[in-house]
C-alpha positions in Angstrom: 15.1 24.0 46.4 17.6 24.9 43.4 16.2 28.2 42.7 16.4 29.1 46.8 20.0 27.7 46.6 20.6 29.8 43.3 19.5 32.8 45.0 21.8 32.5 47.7 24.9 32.3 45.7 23.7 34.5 43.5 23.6 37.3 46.9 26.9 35.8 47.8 28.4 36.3 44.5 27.0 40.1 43.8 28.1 41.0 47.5 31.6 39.9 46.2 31.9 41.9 43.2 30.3 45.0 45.8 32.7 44.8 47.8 35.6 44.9 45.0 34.2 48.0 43.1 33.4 49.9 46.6 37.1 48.5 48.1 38.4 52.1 46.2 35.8 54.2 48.0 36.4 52.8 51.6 32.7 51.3 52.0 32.1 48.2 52.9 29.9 44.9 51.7 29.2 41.6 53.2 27.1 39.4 53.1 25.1 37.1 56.3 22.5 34.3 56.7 20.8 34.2 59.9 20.2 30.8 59.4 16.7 29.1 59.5 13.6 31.0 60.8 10.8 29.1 60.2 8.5 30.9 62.3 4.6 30.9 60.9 4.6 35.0 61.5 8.1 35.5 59.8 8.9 33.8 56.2 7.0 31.3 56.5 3.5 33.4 57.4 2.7 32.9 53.3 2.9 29.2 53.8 0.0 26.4 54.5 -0.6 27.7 58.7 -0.1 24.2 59.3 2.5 23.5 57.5 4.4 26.2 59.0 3.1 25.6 62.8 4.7 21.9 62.1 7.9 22.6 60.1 8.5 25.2 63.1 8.1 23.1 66.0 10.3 19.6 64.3 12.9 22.1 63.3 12.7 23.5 67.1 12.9 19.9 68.4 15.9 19.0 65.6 17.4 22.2 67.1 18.4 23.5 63.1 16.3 27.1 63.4 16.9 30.1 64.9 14.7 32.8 66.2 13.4 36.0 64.6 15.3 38.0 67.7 18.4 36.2 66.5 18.0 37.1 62.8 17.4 40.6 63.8 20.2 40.8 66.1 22.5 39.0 63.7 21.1 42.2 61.1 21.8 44.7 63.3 25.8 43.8 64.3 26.3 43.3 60.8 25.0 46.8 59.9 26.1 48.8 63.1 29.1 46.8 64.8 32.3 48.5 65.0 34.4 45.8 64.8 33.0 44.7 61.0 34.2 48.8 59.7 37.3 48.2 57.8 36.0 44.3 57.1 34.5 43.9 53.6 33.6 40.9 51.3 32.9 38.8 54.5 30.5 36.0 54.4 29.3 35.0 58.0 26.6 32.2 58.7 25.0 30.3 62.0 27.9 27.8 62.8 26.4 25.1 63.9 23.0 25.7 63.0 20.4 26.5 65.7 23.3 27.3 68.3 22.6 31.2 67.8 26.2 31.4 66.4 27.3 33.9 63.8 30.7 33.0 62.4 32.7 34.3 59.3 32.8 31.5 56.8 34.5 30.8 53.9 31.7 30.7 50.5 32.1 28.0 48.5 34.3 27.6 45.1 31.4 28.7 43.0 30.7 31.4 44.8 34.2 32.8 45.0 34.5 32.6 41.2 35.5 36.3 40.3 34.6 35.8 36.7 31.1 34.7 37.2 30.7 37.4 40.2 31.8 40.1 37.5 29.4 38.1 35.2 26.4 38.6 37.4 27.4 42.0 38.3 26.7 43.3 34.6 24.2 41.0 33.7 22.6 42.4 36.7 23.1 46.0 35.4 22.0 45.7 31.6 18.4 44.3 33.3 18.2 47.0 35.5 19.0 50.2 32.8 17.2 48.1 30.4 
């Protein structure tokens, strides 16, 4: 759970500093979640089948998930839509969960921290020309 949580800011935080370098270039960066898709053929196809026909259906029931045609939709705005051009450093999310919602959000403290998002960015770099 901490390392899927970790991963997330870590996206949040290396979309940040993205959007800051490419800011002089008039590109844009930001960052979405579609929100849970726990579908057995999806993310969850790598999981125990059963384990991933029941998670699906409770979270279904909860009403927490979201679809794989939402996810893909919610992809596809956020790499096509007009009205996201001159937008960058955004973070949007599925407000409230399961309604099929896509909302601009706020990250959290942690993940606005410039100095750690410059941190990541050229930790990120040194592994990558390593």
């Amino acid at each position: 759970d901490k390392a899927y949580k970790d991963s997330k800011l870590a996206n949040l935080m290396f979309a940040a500093e993205a959007a800051r370098r490419l800011a002089k270039t008039g590109a844009t960066c930001n960052s979405f979640s579609p929100g849970l898709i726990p579908s057995p053929n999806g993310f969850f196809k790598y999981q125990n089948p059963v384990f991933a026909q029941i998670f699906n259906l409770i979270a279904g029931v909860v009403g927490v998930s979201e679809t794989p045609q939402f996810g893909g939709s919610c992809l596809a705005f956020m790499a096509t839509d007009a009205s996201l051009d001159k937008t960058t450093g955004g973070w949007y999310d599925t407000e409230p969960p399961g309604k099929h919602q896509l909302l601009q959000h706020l990250p959290s403290a942690e993940a606005r921290d410039v100095d750690k998002q410059k941190l990541l960015w050229e930790l990120s770099e040194k592994l990558v020309s390593a």
